[in-house]
C-alpha positions as CSV (number, residue, x, y, z in Angstrom):
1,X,23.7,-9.1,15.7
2,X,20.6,-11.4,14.7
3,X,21.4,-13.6,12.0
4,X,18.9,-13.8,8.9
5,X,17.0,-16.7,9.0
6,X,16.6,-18.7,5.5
7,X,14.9,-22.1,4.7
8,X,17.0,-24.6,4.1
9,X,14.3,-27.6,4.4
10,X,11.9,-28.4,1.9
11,X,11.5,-29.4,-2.4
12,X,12.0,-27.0,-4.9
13,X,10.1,-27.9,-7.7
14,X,12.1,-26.4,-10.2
15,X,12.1,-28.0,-14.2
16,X,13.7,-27.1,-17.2
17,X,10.3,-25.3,-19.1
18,X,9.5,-23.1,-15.9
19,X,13.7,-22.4,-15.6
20,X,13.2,-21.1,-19.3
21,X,10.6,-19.2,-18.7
22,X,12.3,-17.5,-15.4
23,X,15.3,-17.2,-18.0
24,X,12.8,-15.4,-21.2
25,X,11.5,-12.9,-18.3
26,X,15.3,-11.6,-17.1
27,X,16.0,-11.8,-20.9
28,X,13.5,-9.2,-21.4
29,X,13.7,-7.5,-18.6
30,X,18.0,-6.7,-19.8
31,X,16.4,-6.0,-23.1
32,X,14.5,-3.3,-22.1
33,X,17.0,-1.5,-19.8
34,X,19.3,-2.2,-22.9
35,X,17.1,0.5,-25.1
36,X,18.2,3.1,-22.6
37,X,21.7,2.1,-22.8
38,X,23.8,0.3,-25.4
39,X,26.5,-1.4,-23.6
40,X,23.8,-3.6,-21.7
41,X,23.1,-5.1,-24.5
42,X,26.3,-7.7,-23.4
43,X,24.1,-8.8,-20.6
44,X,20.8,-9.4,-22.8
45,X,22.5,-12.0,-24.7
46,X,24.3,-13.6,-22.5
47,X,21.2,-14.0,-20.8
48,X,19.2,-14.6,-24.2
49,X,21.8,-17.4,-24.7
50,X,21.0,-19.3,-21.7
51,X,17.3,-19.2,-22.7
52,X,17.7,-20.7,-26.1
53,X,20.3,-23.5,-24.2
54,X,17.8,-24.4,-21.7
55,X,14.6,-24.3,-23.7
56,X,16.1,-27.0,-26.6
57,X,17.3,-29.0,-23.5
58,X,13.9,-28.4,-22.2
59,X,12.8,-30.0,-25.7
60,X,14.9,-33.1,-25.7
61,X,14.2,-33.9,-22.4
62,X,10.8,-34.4,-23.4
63,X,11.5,-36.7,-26.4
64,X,14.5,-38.3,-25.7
65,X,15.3,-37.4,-22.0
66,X,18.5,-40.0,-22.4
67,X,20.3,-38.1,-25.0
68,X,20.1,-34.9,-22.6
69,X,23.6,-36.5,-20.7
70,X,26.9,-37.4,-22.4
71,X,27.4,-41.0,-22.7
72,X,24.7,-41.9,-20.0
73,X,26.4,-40.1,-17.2
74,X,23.7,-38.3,-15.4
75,X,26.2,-35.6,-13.9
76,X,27.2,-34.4,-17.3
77,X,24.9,-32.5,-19.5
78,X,25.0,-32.5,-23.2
79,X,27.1,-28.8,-24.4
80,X,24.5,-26.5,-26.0
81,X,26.3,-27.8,-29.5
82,X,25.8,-30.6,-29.1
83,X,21.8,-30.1,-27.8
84,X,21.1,-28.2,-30.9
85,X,22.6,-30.6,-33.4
86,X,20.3,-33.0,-31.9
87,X,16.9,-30.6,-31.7
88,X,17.8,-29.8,-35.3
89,X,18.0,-33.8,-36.1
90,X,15.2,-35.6,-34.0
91,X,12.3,-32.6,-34.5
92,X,13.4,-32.5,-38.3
93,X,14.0,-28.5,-37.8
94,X,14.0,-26.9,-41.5
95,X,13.3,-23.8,-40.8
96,X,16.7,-22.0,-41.9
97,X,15.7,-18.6,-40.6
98,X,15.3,-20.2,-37.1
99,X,18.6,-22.0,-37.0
100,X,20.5,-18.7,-38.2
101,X,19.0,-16.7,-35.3
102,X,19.9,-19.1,-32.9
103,X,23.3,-19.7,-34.6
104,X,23.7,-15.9,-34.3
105,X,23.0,-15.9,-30.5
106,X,25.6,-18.5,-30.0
107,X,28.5,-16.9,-32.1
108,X,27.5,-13.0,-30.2
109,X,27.9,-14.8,-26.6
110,X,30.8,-16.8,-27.9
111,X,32.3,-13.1,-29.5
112,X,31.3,-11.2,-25.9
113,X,33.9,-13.6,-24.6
114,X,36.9,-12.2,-26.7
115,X,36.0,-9.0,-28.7
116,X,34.1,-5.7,-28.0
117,X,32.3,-4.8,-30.9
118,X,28.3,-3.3,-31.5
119,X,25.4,-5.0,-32.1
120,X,23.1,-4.5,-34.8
121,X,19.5,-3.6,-33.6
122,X,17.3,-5.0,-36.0
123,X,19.0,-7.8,-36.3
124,X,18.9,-8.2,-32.2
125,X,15.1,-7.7,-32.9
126,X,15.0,-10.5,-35.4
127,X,16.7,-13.2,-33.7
128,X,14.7,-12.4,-30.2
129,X,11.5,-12.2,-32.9
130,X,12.0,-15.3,-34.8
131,X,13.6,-17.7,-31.9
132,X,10.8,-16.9,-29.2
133,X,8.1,-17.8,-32.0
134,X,9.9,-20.6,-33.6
135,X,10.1,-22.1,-30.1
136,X,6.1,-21.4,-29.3
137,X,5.1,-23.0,-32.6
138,X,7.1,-26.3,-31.1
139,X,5.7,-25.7,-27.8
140,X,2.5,-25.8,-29.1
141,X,3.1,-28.7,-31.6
142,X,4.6,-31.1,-29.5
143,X,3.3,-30.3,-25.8
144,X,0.0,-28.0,-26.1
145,X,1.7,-25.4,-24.0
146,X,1.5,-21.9,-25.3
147,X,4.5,-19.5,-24.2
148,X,2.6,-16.5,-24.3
149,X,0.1,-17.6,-21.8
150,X,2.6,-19.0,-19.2
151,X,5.2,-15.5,-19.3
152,X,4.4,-12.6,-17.5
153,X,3.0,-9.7,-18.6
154,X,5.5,-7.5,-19.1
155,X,7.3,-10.2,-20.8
156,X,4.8,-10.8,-23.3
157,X,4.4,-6.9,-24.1
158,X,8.0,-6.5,-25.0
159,X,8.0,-9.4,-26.9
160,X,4.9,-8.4,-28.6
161,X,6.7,-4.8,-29.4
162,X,10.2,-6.8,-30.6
163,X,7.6,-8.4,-32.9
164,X,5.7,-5.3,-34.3
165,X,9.4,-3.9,-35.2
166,X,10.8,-6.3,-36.6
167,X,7.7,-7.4,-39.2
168,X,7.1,-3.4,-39.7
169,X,10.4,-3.2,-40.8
170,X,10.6,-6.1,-42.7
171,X,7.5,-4.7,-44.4
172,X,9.3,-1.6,-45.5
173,X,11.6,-3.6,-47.0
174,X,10.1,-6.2,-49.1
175,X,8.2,-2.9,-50.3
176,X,11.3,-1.4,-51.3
177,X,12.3,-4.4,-52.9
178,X,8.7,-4.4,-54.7
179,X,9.4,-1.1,-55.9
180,X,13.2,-1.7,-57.0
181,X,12.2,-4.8,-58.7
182,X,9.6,-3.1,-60.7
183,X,11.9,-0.7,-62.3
184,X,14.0,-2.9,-63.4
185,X,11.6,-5.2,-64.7
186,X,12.7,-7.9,-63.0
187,X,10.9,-10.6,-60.3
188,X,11.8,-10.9,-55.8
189,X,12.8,-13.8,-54.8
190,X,13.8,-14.5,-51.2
191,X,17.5,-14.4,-50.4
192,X,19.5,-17.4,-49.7
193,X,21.9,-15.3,-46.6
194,X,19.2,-14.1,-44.2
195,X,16.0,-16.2,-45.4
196,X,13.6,-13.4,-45.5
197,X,11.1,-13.7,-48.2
198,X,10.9,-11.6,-51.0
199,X,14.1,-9.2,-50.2
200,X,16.2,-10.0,-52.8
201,X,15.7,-8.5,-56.7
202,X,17.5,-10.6,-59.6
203,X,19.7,-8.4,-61.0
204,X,23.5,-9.7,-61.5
205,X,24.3,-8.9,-58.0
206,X,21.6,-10.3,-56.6
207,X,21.1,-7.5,-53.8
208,X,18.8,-8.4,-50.9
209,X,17.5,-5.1,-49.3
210,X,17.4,-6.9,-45.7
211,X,21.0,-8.0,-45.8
212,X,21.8,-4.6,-47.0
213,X,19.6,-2.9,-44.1
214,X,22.2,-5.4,-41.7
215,X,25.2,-4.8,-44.0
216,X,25.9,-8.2,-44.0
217,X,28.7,-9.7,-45.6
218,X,29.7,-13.5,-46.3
219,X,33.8,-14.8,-45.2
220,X,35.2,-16.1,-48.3
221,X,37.4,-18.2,-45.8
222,X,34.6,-19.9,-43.8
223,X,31.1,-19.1,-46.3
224,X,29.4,-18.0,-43.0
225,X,27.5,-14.9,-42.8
226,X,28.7,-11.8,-40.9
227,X,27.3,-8.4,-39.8
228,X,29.5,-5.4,-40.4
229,X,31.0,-5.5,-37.2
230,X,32.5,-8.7,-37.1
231,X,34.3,-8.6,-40.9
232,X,36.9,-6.8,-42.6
233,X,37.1,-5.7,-45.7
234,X,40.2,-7.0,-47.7
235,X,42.0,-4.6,-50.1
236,X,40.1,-6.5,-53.4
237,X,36.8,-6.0,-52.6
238,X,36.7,-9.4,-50.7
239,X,35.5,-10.3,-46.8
240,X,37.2,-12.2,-43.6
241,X,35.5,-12.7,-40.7
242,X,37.6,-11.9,-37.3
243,X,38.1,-15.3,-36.6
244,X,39.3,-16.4,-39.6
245,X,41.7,-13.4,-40.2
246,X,42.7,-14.4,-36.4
247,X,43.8,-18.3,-37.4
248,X,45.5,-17.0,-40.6
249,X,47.5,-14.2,-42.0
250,X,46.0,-11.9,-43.6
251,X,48.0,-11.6,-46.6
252,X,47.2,-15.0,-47.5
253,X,43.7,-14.5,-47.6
254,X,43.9,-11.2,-49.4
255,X,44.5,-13.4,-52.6
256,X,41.6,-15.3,-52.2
């Protein structure tokens, strides 16, 4: 039998903005076979996870290519907690919204690890919509490279679909929240849990319409936010996220 022949000889000229890149199109790709079929969705964020890894690695490298190892050793990369505490710090990130989504995308692949539990799909369409721009705008800023001319195609189309759905959405909902604010005469103002604008009306409660379009709930253990999926209810009224309720008993957070 003939063996295969495959080259072994040769440079691969392979960095971390075109592995990123390679990354964002598979990404997509499990995304859209995803839409057929829920339970693919695992895959697209595990996938989605090592995107957002390399491309703030891809970032730090460019600024400050000596932080990207631990303690100067060059076979040891940074963990991806420890890459985004530094993205966050040395390009003076304040957008909220854009550390939540990629928060979110490390907590799901974290969670895929240990629980089975459903995704929320417009909040999958957020975080894809408001990571893969928040990353363009610094891609743009800080090294005149535009992310939408250097994917492919198809790429760019879903992404460009993600996008449509996620701010026609949001759309219907700050109109809602127009509407609801009107009759009871009071003002919007933008919510403080998901960092929309203009979702929230002030009534005691303070409802925001988005949060209540994710059913999302805040862990009176932790004060992190959590879809529906991923809390339980406590017998007062109260929330506990799973890990939280896993570390302690639940009685003696039911008091809380």
């Amino acid at each position: 039998m003939e063996k295969e022949n495959f080259v072994t000889d040769g440079d691969y000229n392979l960095d971390l903005y075109k592995n990123s890149l390679d990354i964002l199109d598979n990404s997509m790709i499990l995304f859209k076979n995803a839409l057929d079929n829920k339970l693919k969705f695992n895959c697209f964020i595990l996938m989605f996870d090592l995107y957002v890894d390399t491309f703030i690695k891809y970032l730090i490298k460019f600024k400050y290519s000596n932080l990207l190892f631990e303690d100067s050793n060059v076979n040891k990369i940074i963990s991806k907690e420890k890459a985004l505490n530094i993205f966050i710090n040395e390009y003076y990130i304040s957008d909220r919204k854009l550390i939540s989504c990629i928060l979110y995308v490390y907590k799901y692949e974290n969670l895929l690890k240990y629980y089975d539990f459903e995704f929320n799909f417009l909040l999958i369409n957020k975080i894809i919509a408001v990571i893969i721009n928040g990353f363009n705008h610094l891609n743009l800023k800080f090294l005149n490279k535009d992310l939408f001319k250097d994917c492919k195609e198809n790429t760019i189309n879903m992404i460009n679909c993600i996008n449509d759905y996620y701010e026609n959405k949001l759309k219907g909902i700050q109109s809602t929240t127009l509407s609801e604010a009107y009759e009871y005469k009071v003002s919007t103002i933008n919510c403080e849990i998901c960092f929309e604008e203009n979702t929230v009306i002030q009534i005691p409660d303070n409802l925001c319409f988005f949060c209540e379009e994710l059913k999302s709930y805040k862990c009176k253990v932790c004060n992190e936010i959590f879809t529906n999926d991923e809390i339980i209810e406590l017998s007062n009224g109260k929330y506990i996220c799973i890990d939280c309720n896993k570390i302690s008993q639940y009685e003696e957070y039911n008091k809380i």
